[in-house]
C-alpha positions in Angstrom: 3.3 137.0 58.1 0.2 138.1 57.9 -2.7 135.3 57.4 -4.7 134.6 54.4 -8.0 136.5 55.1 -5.7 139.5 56.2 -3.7 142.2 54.2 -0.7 143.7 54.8 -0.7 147.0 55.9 1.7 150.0 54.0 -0.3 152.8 55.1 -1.7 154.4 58.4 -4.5 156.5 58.3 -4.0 159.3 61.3 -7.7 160.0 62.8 -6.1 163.8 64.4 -9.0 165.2 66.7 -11.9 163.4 65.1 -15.6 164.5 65.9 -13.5 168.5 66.3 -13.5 169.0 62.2 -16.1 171.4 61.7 -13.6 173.6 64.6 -11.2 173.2 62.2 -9.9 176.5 62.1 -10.7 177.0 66.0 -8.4 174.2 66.3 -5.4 175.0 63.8 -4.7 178.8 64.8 -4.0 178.3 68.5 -1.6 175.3 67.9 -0.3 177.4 64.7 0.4 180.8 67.0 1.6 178.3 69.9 4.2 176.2 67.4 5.2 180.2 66.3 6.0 180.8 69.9 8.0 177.8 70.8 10.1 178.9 67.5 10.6 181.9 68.4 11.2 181.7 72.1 13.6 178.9 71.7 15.7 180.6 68.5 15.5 183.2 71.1 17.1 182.0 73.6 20.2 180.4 71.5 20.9 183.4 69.4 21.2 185.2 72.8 23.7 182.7 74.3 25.5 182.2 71.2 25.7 185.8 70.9 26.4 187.5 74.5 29.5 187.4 76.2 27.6 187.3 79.3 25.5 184.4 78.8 29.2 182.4 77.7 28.6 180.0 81.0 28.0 176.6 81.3 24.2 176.9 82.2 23.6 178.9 79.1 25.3 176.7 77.5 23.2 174.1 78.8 20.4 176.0 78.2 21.2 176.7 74.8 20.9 172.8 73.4 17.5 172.7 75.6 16.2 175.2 73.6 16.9 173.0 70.4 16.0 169.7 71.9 12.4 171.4 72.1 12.6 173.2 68.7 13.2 169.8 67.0 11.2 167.5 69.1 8.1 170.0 68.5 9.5 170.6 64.5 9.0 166.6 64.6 5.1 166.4 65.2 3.5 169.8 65.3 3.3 170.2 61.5 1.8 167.2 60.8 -0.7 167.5 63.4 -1.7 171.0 61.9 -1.4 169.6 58.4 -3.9 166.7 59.8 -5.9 169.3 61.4 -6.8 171.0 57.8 -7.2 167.5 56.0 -9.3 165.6 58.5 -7.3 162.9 58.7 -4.0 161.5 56.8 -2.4 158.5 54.9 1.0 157.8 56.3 3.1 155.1 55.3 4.2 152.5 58.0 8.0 153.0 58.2 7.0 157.3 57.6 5.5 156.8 60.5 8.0 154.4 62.4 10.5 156.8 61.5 8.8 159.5 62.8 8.5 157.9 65.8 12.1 157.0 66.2 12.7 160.7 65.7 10.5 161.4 68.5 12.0 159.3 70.6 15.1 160.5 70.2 14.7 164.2 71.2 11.8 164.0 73.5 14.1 161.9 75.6 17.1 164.3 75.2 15.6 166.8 77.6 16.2 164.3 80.3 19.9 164.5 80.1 20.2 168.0 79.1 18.1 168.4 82.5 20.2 166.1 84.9 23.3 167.9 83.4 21.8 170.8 84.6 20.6 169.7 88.3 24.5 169.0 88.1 25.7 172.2 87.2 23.8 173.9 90.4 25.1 171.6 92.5 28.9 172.4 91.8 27.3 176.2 91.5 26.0 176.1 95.4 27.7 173.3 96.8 31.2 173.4 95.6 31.6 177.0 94.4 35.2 177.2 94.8 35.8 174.3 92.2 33.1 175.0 90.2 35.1 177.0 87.9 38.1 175.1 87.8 35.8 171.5 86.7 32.7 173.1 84.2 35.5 174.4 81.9 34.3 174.7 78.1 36.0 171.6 76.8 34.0 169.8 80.2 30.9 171.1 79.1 31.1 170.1 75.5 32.1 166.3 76.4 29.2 166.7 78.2 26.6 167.6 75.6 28.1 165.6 73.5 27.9 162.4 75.4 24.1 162.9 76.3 23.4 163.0 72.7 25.4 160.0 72.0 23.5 158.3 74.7 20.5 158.9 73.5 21.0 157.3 70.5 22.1 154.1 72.0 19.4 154.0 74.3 17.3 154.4 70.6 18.4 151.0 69.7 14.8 149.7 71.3 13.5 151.0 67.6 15.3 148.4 65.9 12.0 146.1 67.4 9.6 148.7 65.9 10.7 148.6 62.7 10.5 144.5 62.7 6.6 144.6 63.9 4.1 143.8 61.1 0.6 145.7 60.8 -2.0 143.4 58.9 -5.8 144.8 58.8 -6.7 147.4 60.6 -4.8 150.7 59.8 -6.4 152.8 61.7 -4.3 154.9 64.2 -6.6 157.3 66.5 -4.1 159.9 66.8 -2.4 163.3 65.6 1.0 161.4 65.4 2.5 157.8 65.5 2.3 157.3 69.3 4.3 154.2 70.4 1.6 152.9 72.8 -1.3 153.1 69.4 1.5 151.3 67.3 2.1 148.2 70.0 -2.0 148.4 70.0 -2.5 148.2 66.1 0.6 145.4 65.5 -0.2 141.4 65.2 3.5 140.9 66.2 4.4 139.6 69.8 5.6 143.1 71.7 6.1 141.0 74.6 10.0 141.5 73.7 9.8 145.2 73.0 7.6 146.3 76.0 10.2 144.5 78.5 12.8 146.4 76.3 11.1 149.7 76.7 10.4 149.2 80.7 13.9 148.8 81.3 14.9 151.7 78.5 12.2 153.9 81.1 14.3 153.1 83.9 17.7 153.7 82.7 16.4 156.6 80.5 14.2 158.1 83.1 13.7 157.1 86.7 17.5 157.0 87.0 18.0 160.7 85.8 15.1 161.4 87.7 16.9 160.3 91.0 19.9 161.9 90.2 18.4 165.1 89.9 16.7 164.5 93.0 19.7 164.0 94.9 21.6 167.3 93.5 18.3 169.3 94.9 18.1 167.2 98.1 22.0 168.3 98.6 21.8 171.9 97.3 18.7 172.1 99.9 20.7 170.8 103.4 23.5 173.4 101.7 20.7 176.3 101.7 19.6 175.5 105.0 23.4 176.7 106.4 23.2 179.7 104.8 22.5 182.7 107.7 21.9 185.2 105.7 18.5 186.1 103.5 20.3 187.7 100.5 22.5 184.3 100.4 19.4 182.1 100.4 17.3 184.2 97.8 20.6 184.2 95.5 21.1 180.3 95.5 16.9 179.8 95.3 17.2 182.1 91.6 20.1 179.8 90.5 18.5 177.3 90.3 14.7 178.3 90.9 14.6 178.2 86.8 15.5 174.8 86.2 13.3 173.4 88.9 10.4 174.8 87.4 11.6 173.2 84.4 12.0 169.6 85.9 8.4 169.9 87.4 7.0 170.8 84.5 9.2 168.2 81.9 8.6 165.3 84.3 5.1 166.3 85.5 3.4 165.9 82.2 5.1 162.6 81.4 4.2 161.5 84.7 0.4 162.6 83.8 0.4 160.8 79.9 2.3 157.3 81.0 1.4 156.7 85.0 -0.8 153.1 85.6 -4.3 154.5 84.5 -3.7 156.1 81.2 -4.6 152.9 79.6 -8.2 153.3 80.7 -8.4 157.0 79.4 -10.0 157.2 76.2 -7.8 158.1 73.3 -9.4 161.9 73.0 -8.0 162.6 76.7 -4.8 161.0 75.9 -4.4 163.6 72.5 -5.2 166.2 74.5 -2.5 165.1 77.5 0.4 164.5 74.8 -0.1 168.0 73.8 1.2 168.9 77.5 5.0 168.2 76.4 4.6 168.1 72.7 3.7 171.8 73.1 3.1 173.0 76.1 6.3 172.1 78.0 8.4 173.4 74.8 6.7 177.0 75.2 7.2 177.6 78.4 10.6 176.8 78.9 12.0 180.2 77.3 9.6 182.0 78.9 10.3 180.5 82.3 13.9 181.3 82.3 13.5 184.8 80.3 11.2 186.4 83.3 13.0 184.8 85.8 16.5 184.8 84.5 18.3 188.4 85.3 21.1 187.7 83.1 18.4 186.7 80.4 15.9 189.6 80.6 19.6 191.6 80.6 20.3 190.9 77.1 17.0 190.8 75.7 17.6 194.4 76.8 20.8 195.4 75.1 19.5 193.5 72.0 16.0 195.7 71.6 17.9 198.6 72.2 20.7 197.5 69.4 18.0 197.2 67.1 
C-alpha cells in the first residue's frame, strides 16, 4: 500500500527521446521507413516459404516463424514509440504498459529458440546428413515450433510478479516503451523476489540456448575441418554462414543493452542501444539471408518475373 503522503499511481507518463523534440520529424521518418522495412522484408520472407515448393525445408520453415517473431515483437513497440515521437511524450496506464511489457517479453525471447532450433538443424545438415532427412520430417518440425512457443510462455510466468508490483509517486518512466529494468526502478514494492526470478529465467532462457548453439557450431566446425575439398567447405560455410550472422547479431546487442555496466549508462544511451534489437536486428535479418541465401534470391527471382 502506498503511504499517506503518497498517491497511487494509474498512469505512466513515457518521456520517448526527450531534449530531441524540435527533431521531431528528423526523428520519426527514419524509424517510420525502418519499421516499413522490417514489414516488408519479414512478410517477405514468409509469403516466399509459404509459397515456393523449393523453400518447403525445415530451415525455411524455421526461418519462416523468425520472420514473424520479429514482425510482432517490433509491431509490439515501434508504433508507440513513433506515436510518442509526434506527441512528446505519453499517458499510459500501469497494467497498458505491464501488458505491453509481457508482450515483449514473450516474442523478443522467442528468437532464442527459433535460433537454437536452427544451430540444430545445421548440425543434422553437416554432421549427420544421411539421417538428416529421415529425423527433420514436417510433423518433427512442427512439434518443434510448437514447443518453443509453448515454452516461452511458461518461462513468461515471471510476469505474474510484475503485475503484483505497486507504483505510488513518481510516474515518470524515461523511455520510448515500458522497459522492465525503468519499471523495477519506478516500483515501491520489494523486486528482490522478481530479480532472482528473472536471473534464473536469463539463464534457462538464454545462456543455456546460448551454449547449445555453441556446441552445434563447435561440432559442425571439427566436422568442416575433415572436409579435403574447397567446394565441400565453401558449401557447409553457406549453410549455415546465414544463421551465424544472425546469432552474432541477436545475441550481440543483448549482450551490449544488459552486460554489468549498463546500469551506469545514462538512460538516452540505453534508448538508443534498445533500438539495436527492437529495430535494427529485426531489419536485417531478411536481408541477411535474402543476399546470402541462393535458394532465397532464387525465388525472389521467379516471383518479380511472375509479376
Amino acid at each position: 500500500m502506498c503511504d499517506v503522503n503518497q498517491t497511487e499511481v494509474t498512469e505512466f507518463l513515457l518521456l520517448g527521446f526527450t531534449g530531441l523534440y524540435k527533431y521531431k520529424f528528423l526523428l520519426f521518418i527514419p524509424f517510420f521507413f525502418c519499421y516499413l522495412i522490417i514489414l516488408a522484408g519479414n512478410l517477405l520472407i514468409i509469403v516466399l516459404v509459404s509459397t515456393n515448393h523449393n523453400l518447403k525445408i525445415p530451415m525455411f520453415y524455421f526461418l519462416k516463424h523468425l520472420a514473424a517473431a520479429d514482425i510482432l515483437s517490433t509491431t509490439t513497440i515501434v508504433p508507440m514509440m513513433l506515436n510518442i515521437i509526434l506527441m512528446d511524450m505519453k499517458e499510459v496506464p500501469v497494467r497498458s504498459c505491464i501488458f505491453q511489457l509481457h508482450i515483449v517479453f514473450i516474442f523478443c525471447y522467442s528468437p532464442v529458440n527459433l535460433l537454437t532450433i536452427m544451430s540444430y538443424d545445421r548440425y543434422l545438415a553437416i554432421c549427420s546428413p544421411m539421417r538428416y532427412n529421415s529425423i527433420m520430417q514436417p510433423h518433427v518440425c512442427f512439434k518443434m515450433v510448437l514447443g518453443s512457443w509453448f515454452w516461452i510462455f511458461v518461462i513468461s510466468f515471471e510476469m505474474i510478479f510484475v503485475w503484483q508490483l505497486e507504483f505510488c509517486g513518481n510516474n515518470v518512466l524515461d523511455h520510448f516503451f515500458c522497459d522492465f529494468r525503468v519499471i523495477l526502478e519506478l516500483t515501491t514494492s520489494d523486486t528482490s523476489i522478481l530479480t532472482l526470478v528473472d536471473f534464473v529465467i536469463s539463464i534457462i532462457g538464454g545462456v543455456i540456448p546460448l551454449g547449445l548453439i555453441l556446441i552445434s557450431y563447435l561440432t559442425i566446425f571439427f566436422i568442416i575441418m575433415t572436409l579435403s575439398s574447397t567446394s565441400g567447405l565453401l558449401k557447409a560455410f553457406s549453410t549455415c554462414g546465414s544463421h551465424l550472422i544472425t546469432v552474432c547479431i541477436y545475441y550481440g546487442t543483448l549482450f551490449i543493452i544488459y552486460m554489468p555496466t549498463s546500469n551506469d549508462r545514462s538512460s538516452s544511451t540505453n534508448k538508443f542501444l534498445s533500438l539495436l534489437y527492437i529495430v535494427v536486428s529485426p531489419m536485417m535479418n531478411p536481408i541477411i539471408y535474402s543476399l546470402r541465401n541462393q535458394e532465397i534470391r532464387r525465388a525472389l527471382q521467379q516471383m518479380f518475373r511472375k509479376c
